[in-house]
C-alpha positions as CSV (number, residue, x, y, z in Angstrom):
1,X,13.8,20.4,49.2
2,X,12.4,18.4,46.1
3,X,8.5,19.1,45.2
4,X,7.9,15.3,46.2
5,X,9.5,15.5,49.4
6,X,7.7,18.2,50.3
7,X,4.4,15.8,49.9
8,X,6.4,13.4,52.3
9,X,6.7,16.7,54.8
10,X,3.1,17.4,54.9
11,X,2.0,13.9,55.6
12,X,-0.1,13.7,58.9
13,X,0.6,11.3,61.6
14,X,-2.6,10.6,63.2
15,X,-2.6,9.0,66.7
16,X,-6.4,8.7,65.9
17,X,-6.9,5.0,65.3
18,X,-6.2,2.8,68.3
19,X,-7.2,-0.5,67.6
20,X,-8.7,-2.4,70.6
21,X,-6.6,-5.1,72.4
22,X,-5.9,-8.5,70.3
23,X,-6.5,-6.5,67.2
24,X,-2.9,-4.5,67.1
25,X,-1.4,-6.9,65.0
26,X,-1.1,-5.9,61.1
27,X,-2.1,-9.3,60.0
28,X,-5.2,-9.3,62.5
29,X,-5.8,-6.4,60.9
30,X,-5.4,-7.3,57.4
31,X,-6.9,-10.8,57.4
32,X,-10.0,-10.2,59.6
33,X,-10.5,-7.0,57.4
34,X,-12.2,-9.6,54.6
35,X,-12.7,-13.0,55.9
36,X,-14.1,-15.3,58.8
37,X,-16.4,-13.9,61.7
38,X,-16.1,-10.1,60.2
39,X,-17.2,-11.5,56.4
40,X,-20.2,-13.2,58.1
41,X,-21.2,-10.8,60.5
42,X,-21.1,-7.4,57.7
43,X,-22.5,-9.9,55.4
44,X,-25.6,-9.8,57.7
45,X,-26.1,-6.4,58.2
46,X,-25.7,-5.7,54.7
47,X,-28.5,-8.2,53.8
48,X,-31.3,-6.0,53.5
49,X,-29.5,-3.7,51.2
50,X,-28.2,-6.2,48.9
51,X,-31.9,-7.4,48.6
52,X,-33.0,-3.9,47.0
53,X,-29.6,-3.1,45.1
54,X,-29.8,-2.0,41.4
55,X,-27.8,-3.4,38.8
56,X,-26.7,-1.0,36.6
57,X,-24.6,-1.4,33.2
58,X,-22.3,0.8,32.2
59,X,-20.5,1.4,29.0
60,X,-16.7,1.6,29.3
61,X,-16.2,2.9,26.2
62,X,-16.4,1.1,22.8
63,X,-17.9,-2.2,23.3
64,X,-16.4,-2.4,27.0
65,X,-19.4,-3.0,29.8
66,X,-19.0,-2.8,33.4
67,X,-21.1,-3.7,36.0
68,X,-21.7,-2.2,39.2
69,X,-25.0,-1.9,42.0
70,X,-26.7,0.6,43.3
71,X,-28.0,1.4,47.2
72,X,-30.3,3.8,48.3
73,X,-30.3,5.1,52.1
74,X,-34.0,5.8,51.6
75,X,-37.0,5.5,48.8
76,X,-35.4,9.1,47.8
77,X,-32.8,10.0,46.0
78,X,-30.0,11.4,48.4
79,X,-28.5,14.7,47.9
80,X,-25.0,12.5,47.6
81,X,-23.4,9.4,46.0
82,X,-20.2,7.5,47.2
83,X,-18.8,5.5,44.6
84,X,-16.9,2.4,45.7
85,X,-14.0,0.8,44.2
86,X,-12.5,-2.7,45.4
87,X,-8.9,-3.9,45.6
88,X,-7.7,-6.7,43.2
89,X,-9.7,-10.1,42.6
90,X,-12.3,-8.2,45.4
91,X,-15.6,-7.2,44.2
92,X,-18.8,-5.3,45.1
93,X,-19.5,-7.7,47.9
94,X,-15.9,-7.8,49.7
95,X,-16.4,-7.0,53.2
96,X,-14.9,-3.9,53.2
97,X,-16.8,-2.6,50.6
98,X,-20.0,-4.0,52.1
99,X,-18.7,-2.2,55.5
100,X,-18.1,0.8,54.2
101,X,-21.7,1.1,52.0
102,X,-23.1,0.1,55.5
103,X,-21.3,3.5,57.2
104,X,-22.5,5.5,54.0
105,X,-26.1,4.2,54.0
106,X,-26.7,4.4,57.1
107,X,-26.1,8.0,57.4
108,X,-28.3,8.9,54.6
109,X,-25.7,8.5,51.6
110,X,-26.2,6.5,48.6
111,X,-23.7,4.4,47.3
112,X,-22.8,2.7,43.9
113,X,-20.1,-0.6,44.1
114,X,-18.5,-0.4,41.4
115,X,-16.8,-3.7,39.8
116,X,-13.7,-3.6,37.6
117,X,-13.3,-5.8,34.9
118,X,-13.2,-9.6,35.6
119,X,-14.3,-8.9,39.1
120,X,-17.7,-9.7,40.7
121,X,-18.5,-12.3,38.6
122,X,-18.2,-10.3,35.7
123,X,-15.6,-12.1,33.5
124,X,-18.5,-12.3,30.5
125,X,-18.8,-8.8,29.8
126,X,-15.5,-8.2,28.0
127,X,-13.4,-10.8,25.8
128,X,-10.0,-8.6,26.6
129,X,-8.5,-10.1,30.0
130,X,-8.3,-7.4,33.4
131,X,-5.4,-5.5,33.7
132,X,-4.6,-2.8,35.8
133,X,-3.9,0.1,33.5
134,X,-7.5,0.0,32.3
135,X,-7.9,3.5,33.5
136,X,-10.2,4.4,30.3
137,X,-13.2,2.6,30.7
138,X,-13.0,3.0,34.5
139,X,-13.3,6.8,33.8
140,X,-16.2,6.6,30.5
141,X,-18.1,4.4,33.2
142,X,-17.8,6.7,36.0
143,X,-19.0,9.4,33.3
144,X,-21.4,7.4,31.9
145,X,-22.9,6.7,35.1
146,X,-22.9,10.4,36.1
147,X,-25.1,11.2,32.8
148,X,-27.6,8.8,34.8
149,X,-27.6,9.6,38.1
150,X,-28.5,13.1,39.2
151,X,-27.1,13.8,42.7
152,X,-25.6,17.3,44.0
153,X,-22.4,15.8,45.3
154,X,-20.5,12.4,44.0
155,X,-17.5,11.1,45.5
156,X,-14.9,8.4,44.9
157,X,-13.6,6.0,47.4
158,X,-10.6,3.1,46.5
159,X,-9.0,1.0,48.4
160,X,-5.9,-0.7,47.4
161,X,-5.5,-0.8,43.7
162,X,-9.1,0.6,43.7
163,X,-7.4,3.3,45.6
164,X,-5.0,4.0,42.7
165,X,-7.7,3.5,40.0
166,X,-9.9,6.6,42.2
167,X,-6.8,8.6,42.1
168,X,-6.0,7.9,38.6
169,X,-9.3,9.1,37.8
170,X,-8.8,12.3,40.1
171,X,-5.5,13.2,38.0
172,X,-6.7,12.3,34.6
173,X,-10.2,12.9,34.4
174,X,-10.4,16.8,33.4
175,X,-11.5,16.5,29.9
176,X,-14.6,14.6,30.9
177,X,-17.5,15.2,32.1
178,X,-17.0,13.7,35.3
179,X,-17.4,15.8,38.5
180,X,-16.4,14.8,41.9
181,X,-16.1,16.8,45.5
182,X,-13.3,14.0,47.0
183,X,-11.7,11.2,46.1
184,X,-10.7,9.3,49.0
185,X,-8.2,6.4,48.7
186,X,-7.2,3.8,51.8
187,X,-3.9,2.0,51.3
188,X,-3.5,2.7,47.3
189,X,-0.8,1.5,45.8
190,X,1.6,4.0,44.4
191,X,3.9,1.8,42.6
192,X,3.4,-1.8,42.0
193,X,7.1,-2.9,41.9
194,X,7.3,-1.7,45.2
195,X,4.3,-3.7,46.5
196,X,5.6,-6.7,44.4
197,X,8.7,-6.7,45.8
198,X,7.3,-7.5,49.4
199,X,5.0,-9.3,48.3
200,X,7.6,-11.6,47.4
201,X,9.2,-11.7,51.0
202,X,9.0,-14.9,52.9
203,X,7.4,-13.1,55.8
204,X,4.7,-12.0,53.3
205,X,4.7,-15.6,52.0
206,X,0.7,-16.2,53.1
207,X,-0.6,-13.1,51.0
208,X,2.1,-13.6,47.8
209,X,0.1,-17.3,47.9
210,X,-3.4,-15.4,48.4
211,X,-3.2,-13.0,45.6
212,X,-1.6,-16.4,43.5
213,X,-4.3,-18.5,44.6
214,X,-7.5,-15.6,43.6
215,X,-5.7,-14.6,40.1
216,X,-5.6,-18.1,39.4
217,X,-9.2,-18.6,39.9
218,X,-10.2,-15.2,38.3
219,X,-8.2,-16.7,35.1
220,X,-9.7,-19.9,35.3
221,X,-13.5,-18.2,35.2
222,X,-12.7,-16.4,32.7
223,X,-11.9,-19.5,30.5
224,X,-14.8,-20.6,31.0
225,X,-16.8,-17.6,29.1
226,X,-13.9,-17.2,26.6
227,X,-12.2,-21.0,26.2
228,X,-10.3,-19.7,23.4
229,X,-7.9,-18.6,25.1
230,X,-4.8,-21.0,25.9
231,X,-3.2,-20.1,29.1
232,X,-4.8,-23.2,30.9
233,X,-2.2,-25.5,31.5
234,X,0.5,-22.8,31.8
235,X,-1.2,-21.5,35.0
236,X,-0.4,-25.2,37.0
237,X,3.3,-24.1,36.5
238,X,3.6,-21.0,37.7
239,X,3.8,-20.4,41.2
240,X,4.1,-17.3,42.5
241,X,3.2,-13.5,41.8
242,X,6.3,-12.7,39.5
243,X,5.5,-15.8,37.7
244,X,2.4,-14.9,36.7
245,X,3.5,-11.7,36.0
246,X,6.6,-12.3,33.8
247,X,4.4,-15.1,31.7
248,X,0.9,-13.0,31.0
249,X,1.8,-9.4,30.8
250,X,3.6,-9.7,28.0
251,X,1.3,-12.2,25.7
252,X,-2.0,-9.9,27.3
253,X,-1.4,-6.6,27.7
254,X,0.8,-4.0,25.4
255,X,3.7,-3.9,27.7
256,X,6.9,-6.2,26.8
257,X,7.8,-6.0,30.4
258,X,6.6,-6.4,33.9
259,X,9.2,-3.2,34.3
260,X,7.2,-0.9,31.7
261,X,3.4,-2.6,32.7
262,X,4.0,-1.5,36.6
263,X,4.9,1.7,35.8
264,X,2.2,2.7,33.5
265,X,-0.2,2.1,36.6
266,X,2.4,4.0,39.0
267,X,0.7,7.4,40.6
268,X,4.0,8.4,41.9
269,X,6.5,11.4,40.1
270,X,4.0,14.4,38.9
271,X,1.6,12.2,38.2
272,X,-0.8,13.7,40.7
273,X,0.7,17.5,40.1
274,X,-2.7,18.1,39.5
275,X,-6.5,16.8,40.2
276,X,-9.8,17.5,39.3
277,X,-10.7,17.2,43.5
278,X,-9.2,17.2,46.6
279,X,-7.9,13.7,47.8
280,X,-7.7,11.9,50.8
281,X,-5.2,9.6,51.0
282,X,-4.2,7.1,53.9
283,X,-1.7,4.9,54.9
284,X,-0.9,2.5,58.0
285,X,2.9,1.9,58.8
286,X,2.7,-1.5,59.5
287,X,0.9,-2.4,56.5
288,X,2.8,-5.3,54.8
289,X,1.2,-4.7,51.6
290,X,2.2,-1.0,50.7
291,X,5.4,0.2,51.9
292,X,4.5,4.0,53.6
293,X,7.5,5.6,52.4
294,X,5.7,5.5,48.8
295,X,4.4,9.1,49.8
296,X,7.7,10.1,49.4
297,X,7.3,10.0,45.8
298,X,3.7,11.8,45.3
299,X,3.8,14.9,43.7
300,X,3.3,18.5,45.8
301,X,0.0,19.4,45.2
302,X,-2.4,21.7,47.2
303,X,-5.3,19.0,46.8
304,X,-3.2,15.8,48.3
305,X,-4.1,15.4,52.0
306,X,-2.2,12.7,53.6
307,X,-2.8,10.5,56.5
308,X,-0.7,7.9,57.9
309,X,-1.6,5.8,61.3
310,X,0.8,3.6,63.0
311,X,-1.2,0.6,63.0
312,X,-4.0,-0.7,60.5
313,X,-2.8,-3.1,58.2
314,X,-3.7,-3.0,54.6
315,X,-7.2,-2.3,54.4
316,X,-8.2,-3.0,57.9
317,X,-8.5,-0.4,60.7
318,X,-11.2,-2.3,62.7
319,X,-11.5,-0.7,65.8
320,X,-13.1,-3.0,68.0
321,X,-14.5,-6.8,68.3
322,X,-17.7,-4.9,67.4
323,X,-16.6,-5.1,64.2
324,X,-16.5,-0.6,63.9
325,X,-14.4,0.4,61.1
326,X,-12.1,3.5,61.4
327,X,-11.4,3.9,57.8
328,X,-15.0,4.1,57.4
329,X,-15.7,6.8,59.8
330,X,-12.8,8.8,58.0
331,X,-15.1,8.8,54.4
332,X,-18.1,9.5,55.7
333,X,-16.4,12.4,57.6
334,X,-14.8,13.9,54.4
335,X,-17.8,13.7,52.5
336,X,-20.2,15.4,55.6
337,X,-17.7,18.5,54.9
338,X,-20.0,19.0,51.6
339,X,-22.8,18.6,53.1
């Protein structure tokens, strides 16, 4: 048996998360996990925090500034700090990051939402358009903002491509000063192509025209802080994902390729051999987003824990019409352990 296969053998199937009736469907699931009466409702209850949240800037290296907030449980200090990463075109106030801050603060752990580059409303800070191997200054700000912040246990939590950012940073972070006790990653994507590919299904059509439709607008704002740039009629033509793809990465990024740029993001081979934490990783098989049998092609390490439900969706895992999160529960689980 293969090192990587042998990930694939230890992978959990957890008849844990049973969603309630009327929420079993992936796309419920999915959809409800960010928008309409969900989006409103955690909006609410995440009021009070967002009153009293802290901006914080954070260099990302030379001359690269990102931006996330700061939430305290309480007027002290907590003894630990969750640090939050969004999926693409998401932000700090997505509602599953807003959610899952609520499940964190509420138990007495501070959190930091952190926003990657042209997300949140933060398409000033950098001249150099978003793309997702910017693994660097994700990692300088996550040590800069440990040189800050004095807390006895930090933890990173991803979902999506924020998920793949967190574990990037577990498996490439040992020759900085950056100390974590988990990295915990819902859903991440393990290889883009993959997730591109089905993307690019008809039965996917709704969330290939979503992700179209949120890019599109992320460009757009970003011509507005930087109108030298000359991609503003070229976006009316394209029309789908690999459009997009196959016209920008190759004039904005280093890669010649969509082939070459996917695959410098990828956390699958021995890419993950070897971390700097333990990490968390899970997975729903119904989620039309990132195709499960990606674990197949992690790397065996000791400090990969795996999880995969049957149902969940990508990103979702509500449990109830109460609006309860599983995937939340599951963090704030993993980090009690340090407690």
């Amino acid at each position: 048996m293969s090192e990587i296969n042998r990930t694939f053998q230890k992978s959990k199937l957890s008849q844990e998360f049973k969603p309630a009736f009327g929420l079993r469907n992936p796309h419920s699931q999915t959809i409800l996990s960010s928008i309409g009466i969900r989006k409103r409702v955690i909006g609410k209850r995440f009021q009070p925090y967002a009153q009293s949240q802290k901006q914080i800037l954070l260099s990302g290296g030379e001359d690269v500034r990102l931006v996330g907030y700061l939430n305290q449980a309480s007027h002290e200090p907590a003894q630990q700090l969750a640090i939050l990463i969004h999926g693409w075109e998401g932000s700090h106030e997505s509602t599953y990051i807003q959610s899952m801050a609520l499940e964190m603060l509420q138990a007495g752990v501070d959190v930091f939402r952190l926003n990657l580059r042209d997300h949140g409303d933060s398409h000033h800070l950098n001249k150099a358009i978003f793309n997702s191997t910017l693994i660097d200054e994700v990692m300088y700000a996550i040590e800069d903002l440990q040189s800050r912040l004095s807390y006895d246990n930090m933890h990173l939590i991803g979902f999506s491509l924020g998920g793949n950012f967190s574990l990037r940073v577990a498996a490439m972070a040992h020759d900085l000063h950056i100390t974590l006790k988990s990295v915990i990653a819902f859903c991440p994507v393990v290889h883009a192509a993959h997730s591109n590919l089905v993307l690019n299904q008809v039965s996917n059509f709704v969330y290939g025209k979503y992700f179209v439709r949120k890019w599109k607008r992320s460009l757009r704002k970003k011509l507005e802080h930087w109108p030298e740039y000359d991609f503003a009629k070229k976006l009316d033509s394209l029309k789908t994902l690999d459009d997009m793809n196959e016209a920008l990465v190759p004039e904005y990024t280093e890669f010649d390729d969509t082939k070459t740029y996917f695959d410098a993001y990828a956390i699958n081979g021995e890419r993950m051999a070897k971390t700097i934490a333990p990490c968390y990783l899970f997975f729903a098989q119904d989620d039309m987003i990132i195709p499960v049998e990606g674990i197949k092609e992690l790397a065996d390490n000791s400090d990969i824990h795996i999880t995969v439900t049957e149902q969940g969706g990508h990103c979702g895992y509500i449990k109830n019409w109460k609006w309860e999160c599983w995937q939340d529960e599951q963090a704030l689980k993993i980090i009690q352990q340090f407690d």
